[in-house]
N, C-alpha and C positions, 0 to 999 in steps of 0.2 A: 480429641486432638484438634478441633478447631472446623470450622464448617466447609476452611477449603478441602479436607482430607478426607473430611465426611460425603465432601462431593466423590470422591475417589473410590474407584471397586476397593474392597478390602485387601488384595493384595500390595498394595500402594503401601499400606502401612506396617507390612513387613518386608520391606524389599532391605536384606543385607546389605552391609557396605564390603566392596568389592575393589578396592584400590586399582585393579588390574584392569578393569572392566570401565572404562573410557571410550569419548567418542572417536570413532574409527581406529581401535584396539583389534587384532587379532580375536582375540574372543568376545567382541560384539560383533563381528561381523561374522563367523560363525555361530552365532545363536543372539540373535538379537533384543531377544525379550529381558526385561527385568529378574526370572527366578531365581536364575545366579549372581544375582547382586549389582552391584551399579557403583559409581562415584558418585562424586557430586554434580556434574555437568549431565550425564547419561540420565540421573535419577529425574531432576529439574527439566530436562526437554523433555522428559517423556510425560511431567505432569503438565506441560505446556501442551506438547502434541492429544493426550485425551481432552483436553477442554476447546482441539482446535488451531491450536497455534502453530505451528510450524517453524521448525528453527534449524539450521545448519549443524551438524555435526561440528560446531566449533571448541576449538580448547579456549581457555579462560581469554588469554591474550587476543587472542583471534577476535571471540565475543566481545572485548572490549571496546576492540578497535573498529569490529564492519558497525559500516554505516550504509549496508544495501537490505540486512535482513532486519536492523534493530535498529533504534534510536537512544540515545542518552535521555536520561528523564531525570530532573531534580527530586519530585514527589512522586514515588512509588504508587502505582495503583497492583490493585491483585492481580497476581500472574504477569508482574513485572519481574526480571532476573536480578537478584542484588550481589556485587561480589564482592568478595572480603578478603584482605589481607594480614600480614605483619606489619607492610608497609604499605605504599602505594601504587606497586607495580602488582602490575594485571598477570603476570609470568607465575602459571600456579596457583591461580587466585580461586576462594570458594565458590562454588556459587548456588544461592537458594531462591526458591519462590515467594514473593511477597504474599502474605494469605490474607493479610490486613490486619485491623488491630492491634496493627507494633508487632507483627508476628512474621515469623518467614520461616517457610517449610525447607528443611533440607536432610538432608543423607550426610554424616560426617563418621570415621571412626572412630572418635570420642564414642560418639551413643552405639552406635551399629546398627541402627535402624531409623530410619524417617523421625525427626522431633521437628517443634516448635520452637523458636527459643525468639526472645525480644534483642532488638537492636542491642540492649545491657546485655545480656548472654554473652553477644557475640564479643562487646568491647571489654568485656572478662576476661578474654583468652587470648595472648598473647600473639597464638598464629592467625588468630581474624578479626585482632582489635580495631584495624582501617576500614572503615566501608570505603568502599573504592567508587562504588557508584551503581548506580540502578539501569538497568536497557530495556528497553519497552520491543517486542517484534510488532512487525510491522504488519 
């Protein structure tokens, strides 16, 4: 599944998708860990938080906007956050880890489980054809 994910304990690459299970949700903060699944935002900090990085319990929009924990970035580097839309508002928005390669890790209920998928992937599918833009933490 690609060398970022390989850097990942093996559970990483079964983490459910978990609609419900968002950052600062009722049931992340009564069990915090990934085994009950995750969205997109929850799955993607916590591959940020094992390699080190540190990121806000932000929702999409939030993410988009701070400019205290992240930065805007034109070119992606690994383990930048990319997010993706229908359009181009951040309200809602995907968000995956750039692994490199044209590649970005994420957690979507399409697949149900952590994939890969290239920039095309994403602009295939109607709800995340926008890349909205990349944020580097700080």
């Amino acid at each position: 599944m690609g060398p970022l994910l390989a850097a990942l304990p093996d559970a990483f690459g079964t983490v459910p998708y978990a609609g419900s299970r968002f950052p600062g949700s009722a049931a992340v903060r009564r069990r915090p860990d990934l085994a009950e699944g995750a969205n997109c935002q929850l799955f993607a900090y916590a591959v940020l938080r094992h390699f080190g990085r540190a990121v806000p319990a932000l929702r999409s929009d939030d993410l988009w906007s701070d400019t205290r924990h992240t930065t805007g970035v034109v070119r992606p580097q690994v383990l930048d956050l990319l997010l993706f839309g229908a359009d181009r508002d951040p309200y809602g928005a995907h968000v995956g880890v750039w692994a490199g390669g044209g590649t970005v890790l994420h957690l979507c209920a399409e697949v149900g489980r952590p994939a890969l998928w290239t920039l095309a992937d994403f602009a295939a599918r109607p709800r995340y054809r926008v890349l909205i833009g990349a944020k580097r933490v700080r």
